[in-house]
Phi, psi and omega in degrees: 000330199276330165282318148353295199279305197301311207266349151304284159335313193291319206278004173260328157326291193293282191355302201290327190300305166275325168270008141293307187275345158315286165331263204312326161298344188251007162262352186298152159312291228273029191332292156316326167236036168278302198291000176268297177296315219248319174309288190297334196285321218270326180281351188256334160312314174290316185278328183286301245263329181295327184314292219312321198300292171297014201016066148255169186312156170265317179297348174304311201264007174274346174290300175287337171318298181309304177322324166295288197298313171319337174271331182284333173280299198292333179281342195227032191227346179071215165285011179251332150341309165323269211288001179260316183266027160275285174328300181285325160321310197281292207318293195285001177276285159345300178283288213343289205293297225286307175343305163288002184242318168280347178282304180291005157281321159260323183082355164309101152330275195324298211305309141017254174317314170307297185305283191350289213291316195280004181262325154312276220297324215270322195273358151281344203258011169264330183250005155268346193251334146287325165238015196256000000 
């Protein structure tokens, strides 16, 4: 129960976390490509490293986070909102698991955190650059 609570905690943290600096990326000129770059370094640095810091699950707080952002895209996006907070759910549920799975297979932190982050940056520089 208590990783429950803890992987609440990592994932509304990093969210707050990531959506300051995200606000500061969409004000950049280089706008695309903060949110391909620099957007996935900073969620995925905030969720893996607060689980591992608070020792709650990763794929956990990688849940909530996406539960978070998914709420904030379905309120404020109309129907294409849905499916952009659909997306993002399946998505950040995804690096969570590849994250958890090379951290339990190596025990490496970084090595983690690299898998998260290049399966983000690819799936950003795919809907900003591709469907965009």
């Amino acid at each position: 129960m208590v990783e429950y609570v803890l992987a609440a905690w990592a994932g509304l943290l990093a969210a707050a976390v990531s959506w300051l600096s995200n606000s500061i990326f969409v004000g950049l000129a280089a706008c695309g490509k903060a949110v391909v770059y620099l957007a996935p370094a900073v969620e995925e640095s905030a969720k893996t490293g607060l689980a591992v810091l608070l020792g709650a699950p990763i794929w956990l707080t990688h849940l909530t986070f996406g539960f978070l952002e998914a709420l904030w895209d379905i309120t404020g996006g109309g129907k294409r909102g849905i499916y952009a907070g659909l997306a993002g759910l399946a998505g950040h549920l995804f690096f969570g698991l590849a994250a958890f799975f090379i951290f339990q297979a190596t025990g490496f932190f970084w090595l983690a955190l690299a898998g998260g982050y290049v399966l983000h940056l690819s799936w950003n520089a795919f809907v900003v650059f591709k469907l965009s």
